[in-house]
C-alpha positions in Angstrom: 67.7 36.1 160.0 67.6 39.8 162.0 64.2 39.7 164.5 62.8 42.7 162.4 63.4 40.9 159.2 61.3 37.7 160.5 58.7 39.4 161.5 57.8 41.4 158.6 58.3 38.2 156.3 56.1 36.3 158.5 53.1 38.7 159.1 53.4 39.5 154.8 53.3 35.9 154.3 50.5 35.4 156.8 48.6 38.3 154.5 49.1 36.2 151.7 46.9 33.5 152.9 44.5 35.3 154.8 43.7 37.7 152.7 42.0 41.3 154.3 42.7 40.5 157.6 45.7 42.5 158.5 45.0 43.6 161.9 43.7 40.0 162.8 46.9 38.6 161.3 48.9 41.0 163.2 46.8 39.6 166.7 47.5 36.2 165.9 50.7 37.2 165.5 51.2 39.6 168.7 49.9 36.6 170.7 52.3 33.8 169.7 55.4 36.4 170.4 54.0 36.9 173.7 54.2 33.4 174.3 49.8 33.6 175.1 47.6 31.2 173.5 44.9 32.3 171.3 40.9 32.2 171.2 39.2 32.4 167.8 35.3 33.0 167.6 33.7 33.0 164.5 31.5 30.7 162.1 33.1 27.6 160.3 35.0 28.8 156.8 36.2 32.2 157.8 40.1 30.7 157.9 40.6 29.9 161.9 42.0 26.6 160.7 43.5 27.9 157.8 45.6 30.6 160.3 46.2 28.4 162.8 48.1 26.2 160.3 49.8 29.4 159.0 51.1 30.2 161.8 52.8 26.8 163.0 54.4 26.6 159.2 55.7 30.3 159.8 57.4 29.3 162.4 58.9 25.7 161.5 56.8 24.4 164.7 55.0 20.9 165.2 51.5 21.4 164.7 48.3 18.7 165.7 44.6 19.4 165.7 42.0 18.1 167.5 38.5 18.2 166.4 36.5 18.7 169.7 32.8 16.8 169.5 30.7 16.1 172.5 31.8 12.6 173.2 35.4 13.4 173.4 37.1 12.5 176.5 40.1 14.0 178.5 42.2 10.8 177.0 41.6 11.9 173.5 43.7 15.3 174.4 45.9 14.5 176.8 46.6 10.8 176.8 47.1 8.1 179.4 48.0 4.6 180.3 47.2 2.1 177.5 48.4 -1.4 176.3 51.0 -1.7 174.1 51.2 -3.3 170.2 51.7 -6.2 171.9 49.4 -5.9 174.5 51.4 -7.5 177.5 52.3 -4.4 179.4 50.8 -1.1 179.9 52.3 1.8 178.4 51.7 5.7 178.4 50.9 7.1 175.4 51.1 11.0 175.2 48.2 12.7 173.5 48.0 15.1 170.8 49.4 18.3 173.7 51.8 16.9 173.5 52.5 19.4 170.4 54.3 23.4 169.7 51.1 24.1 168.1 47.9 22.2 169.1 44.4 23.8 166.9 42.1 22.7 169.8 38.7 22.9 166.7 35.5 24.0 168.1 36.7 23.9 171.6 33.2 24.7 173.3 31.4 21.6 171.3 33.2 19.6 173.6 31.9 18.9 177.8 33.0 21.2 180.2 34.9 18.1 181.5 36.9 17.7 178.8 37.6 21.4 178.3 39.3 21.6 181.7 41.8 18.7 180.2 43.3 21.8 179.1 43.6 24.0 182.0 46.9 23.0 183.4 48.6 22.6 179.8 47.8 26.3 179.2 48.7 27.6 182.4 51.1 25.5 183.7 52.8 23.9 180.5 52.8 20.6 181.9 50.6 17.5 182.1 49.4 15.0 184.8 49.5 12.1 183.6 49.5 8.6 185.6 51.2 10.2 188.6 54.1 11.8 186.6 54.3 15.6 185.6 55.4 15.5 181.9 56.7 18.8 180.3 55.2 20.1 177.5 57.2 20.6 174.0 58.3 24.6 173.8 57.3 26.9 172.6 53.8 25.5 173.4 51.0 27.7 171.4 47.0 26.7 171.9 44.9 28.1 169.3 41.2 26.8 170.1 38.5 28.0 168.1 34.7 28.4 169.2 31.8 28.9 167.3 29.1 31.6 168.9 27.3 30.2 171.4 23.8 30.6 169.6 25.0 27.8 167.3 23.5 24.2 168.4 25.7 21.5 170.4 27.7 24.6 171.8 28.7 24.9 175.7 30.2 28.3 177.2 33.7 28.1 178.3 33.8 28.9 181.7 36.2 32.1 183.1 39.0 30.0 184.3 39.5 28.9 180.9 38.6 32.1 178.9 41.1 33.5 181.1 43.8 30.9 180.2 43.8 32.9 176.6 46.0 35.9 176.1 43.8 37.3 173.9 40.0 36.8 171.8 39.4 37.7 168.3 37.5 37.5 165.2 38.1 37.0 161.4 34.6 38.0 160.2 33.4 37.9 156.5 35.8 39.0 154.7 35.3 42.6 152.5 34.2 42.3 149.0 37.4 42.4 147.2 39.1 40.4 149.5 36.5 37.6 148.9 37.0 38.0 145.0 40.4 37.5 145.5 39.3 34.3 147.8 37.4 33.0 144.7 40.5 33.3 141.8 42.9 31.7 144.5 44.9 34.3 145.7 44.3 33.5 149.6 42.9 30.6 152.1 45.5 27.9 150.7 47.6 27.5 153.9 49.4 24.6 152.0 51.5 26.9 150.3 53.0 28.7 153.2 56.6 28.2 153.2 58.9 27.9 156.6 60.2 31.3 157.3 62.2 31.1 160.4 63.0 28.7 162.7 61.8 28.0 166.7 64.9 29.4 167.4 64.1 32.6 165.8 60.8 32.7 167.8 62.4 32.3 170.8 64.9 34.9 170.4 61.5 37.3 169.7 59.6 36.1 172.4 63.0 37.1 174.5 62.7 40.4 172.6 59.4 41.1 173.9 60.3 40.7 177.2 63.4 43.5 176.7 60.7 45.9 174.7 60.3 49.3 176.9 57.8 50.9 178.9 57.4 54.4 179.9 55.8 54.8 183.1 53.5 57.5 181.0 52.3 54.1 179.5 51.9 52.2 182.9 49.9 54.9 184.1 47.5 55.0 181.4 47.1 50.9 181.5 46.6 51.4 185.1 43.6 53.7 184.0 42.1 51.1 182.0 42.1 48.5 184.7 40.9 51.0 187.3 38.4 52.1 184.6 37.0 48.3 184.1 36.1 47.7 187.6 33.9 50.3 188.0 30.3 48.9 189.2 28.9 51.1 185.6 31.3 49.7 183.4 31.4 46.3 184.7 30.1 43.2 187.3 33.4 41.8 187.1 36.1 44.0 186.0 39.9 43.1 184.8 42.5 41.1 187.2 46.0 42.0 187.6 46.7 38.9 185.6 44.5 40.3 182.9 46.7 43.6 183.5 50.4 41.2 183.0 48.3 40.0 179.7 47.9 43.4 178.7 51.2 44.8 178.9 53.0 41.6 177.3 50.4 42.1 173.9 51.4 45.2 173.9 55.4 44.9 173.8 54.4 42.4 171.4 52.1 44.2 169.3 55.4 47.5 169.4 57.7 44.7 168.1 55.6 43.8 165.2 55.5 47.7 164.4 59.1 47.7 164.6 59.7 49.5 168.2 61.7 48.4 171.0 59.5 50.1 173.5 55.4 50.3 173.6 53.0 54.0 172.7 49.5 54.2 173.9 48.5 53.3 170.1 49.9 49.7 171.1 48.0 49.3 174.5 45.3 50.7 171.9 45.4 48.3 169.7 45.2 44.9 171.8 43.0 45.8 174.1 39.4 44.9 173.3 41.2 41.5 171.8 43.0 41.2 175.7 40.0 43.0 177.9 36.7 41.7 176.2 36.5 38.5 177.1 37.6 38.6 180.6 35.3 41.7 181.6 31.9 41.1 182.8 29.5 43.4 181.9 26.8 45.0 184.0 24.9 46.1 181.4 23.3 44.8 178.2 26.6 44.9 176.6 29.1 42.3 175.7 32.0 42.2 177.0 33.8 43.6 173.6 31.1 47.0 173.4 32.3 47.6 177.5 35.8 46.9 176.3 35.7 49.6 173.2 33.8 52.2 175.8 36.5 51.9 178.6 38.6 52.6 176.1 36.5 56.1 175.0 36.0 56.6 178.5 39.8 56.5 179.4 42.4 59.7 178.6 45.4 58.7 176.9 47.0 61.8 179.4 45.9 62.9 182.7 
C-alpha cells in the first residue's frame, strides 16, 4: 500500500473509533511517524486506552499495557532474573517493554522510582537488565497516560521524563454530538479496528518523515519560537535544542499526514503547544500550555 494511501486509511479509521477528536487523532498519529512516544493527560473514560489500542492495531504492532499503581516495582516493567518452571536455575524473564506498543496506564500513580524504569527504554531503546543490554523490539512506541495531578494517589513526573515524550496532549469531553454518537455505538469500540498496514509500512513512513523538506523560511521561524521561549517574561526554563529536534520531526510528521513532502508554518503551527507546553517552565501564573499558545501569538510567522 502507497505511504499516502496508509495514512489517510489509518487516521479515517482512527476517527471512526474516537469519534470528534480529529486533531488529537492526527497528534497521536504525527507522534508515532516520528518515531516519539506519546503523553496523554486527561480523566479516566475519555478513550486514552481506547487510542492507544487503536493505534497498535492500525499498525499490525504488538501491544502490552501496564496498569501503574503505587506498589508497582521496576521488575513489574522491565523484568529481571527469576526462577524457572522448574525452579532449579535462574532465568531472565523480559517484562512487558519488552513490546512495539507498551500503554504505560496512569503512569504518575506509580513512585518516582519506578517511573525512571522507563527512562532508558524511551531514550535509549534498550534495557539493563542483569548486566546485559537487551534491545528493545522496533518500532518501539510508549504511550503513558496521567491523570491531572489534583487527582488523589498522583505524583508529578519529573522533567527528565516529561522530556522523554515527543509530544503532550488531551482528548477532553467530547462535543455534544459526538457523545450521542458515543451512546448509539458509533465510536469508543477499539475492538473493531481492523489491521490496516503493516510494521513495514510504518517504517517506510517514519523513513518518509525523515526525507520530508524544510525551507530555511521555516527554520528561521522555529528558531524564533525557541529564542522566543527562553525569554525570562515568557518563561523560567525555556525550550532545549532537543526540544527544538522534537519540534521539527512533529512537524515533517504532522506535513506527511496533510499529504506534503516538505513542512509550512501551519505545521510547526499545529504541534507546537502539544511539543512546547510541557517542557517550558513558566514564570508566571500560567501553565506551561497558556505560555506555549502566547509564544506562539507573540512570534511572526515572517520577519
Amino acid at each position: 500500500m502507497k505511504s499516502a494511501a496508509v495514512v489517510q486509511a489509518v487516521v479515517e479509521a482512527l476517527n471512526n473509533v474516537i469519534v470528534g477528536k480529529p486533531e488529537q487523532v492526527k497528534l497521536a498519529s504525527a507522534a508515532l511517524l516520528a518515531d516519539g512516544h506519546l503523553l496523554i493527560e486527561d480523566l479516566p473514560g475519555t478513550g486514552k486506552t481506547t487510542l492507544a489500542h487503536a493505534l497498535a492495531r492500525a499498525f499490525s504492532l504488538q501491544f502490552k499495557r501496564v496498569q501503574f499503581t503505587s506498589d508497582l516495582l521496576p521488575y513489574d516493567v522491565l523484568g529481571g532474573p527469576t526462577l524457572d518452571p522448574e525452579g532449579r536455575k535462574v532465568v531472565l524473564q523480559k517484562g512487558p517493554v519488552f513490546s512495539q506498543v507498551l500503554l504505560a496506564d496512569e503512569l504518575n500513580r506509580a513512585s518516582p522510582k519506578t517511573q525512571s524504569a522507563l527512562l532508558e527504554a524511551m531514550e535509549e531503546r534498550q534495557v539493563s537488565l542483569n548486566g546485559e543490554t537487551l534491545a528493545l523490539p522496533k518500532p518501539f512506541f510508549v504511550i503513558a497516560t496521567q491523570n491531572p495531578l489534583d487527582t488523589a494517589g498522583t505524583y508529578a513526573l519529573p522533567e527528565s521524563q516529561l522530556d522523554r515524550f515527543i509530544m503532550r496532549l488531551a482528548l477532553g469531553y467530547p462535543s455534544a454530538q459526538a457523545e450521542r454518537e458515543i451512546l448509539l455505538g458509533y465510536g469508543r469500540r477499539d475492538e473493531k479496528m481492523a489491521s490496516l498496514a503493516t510494521e513495514d509500512d510504518l517504517a517506510a513512513l517514519q523513513q518518509q518523515v525523515s526525507r520530508v523538506r524544510m525551507p530555511d523560511s521555516v527554520v528561521d521561524y522555529i528558531q524564533r519560537l525557541l529564542a522566543a521561549s527562553r525569554q525570562p517574561e515568557m518563561a523560567r526554563i525555556g525550550l532545549s535544542p532537543r526540544a527544538g529536534q522534537a519540534l521539527v520531526r512533529s512537524a515533517k510528521a504532522y506535513a506527511l499526514l496533510e499529504g506534503r513532502d516538505f513542512i509550512l508554518p501551519d505545521d510547526v503551527q499545529a504541534v507546537f503547544v502539544a511539543v512546547a507546553g510541557h517542557r517550558i517552565q513558566p514564570s508566571g501564573s500560567h501553565s506551561g500550555q497558556e505560555t506555549a499558545w502566547q509564544i506562539l501569538q507573540y512570534v511572526d510567522v515572517v520577519q
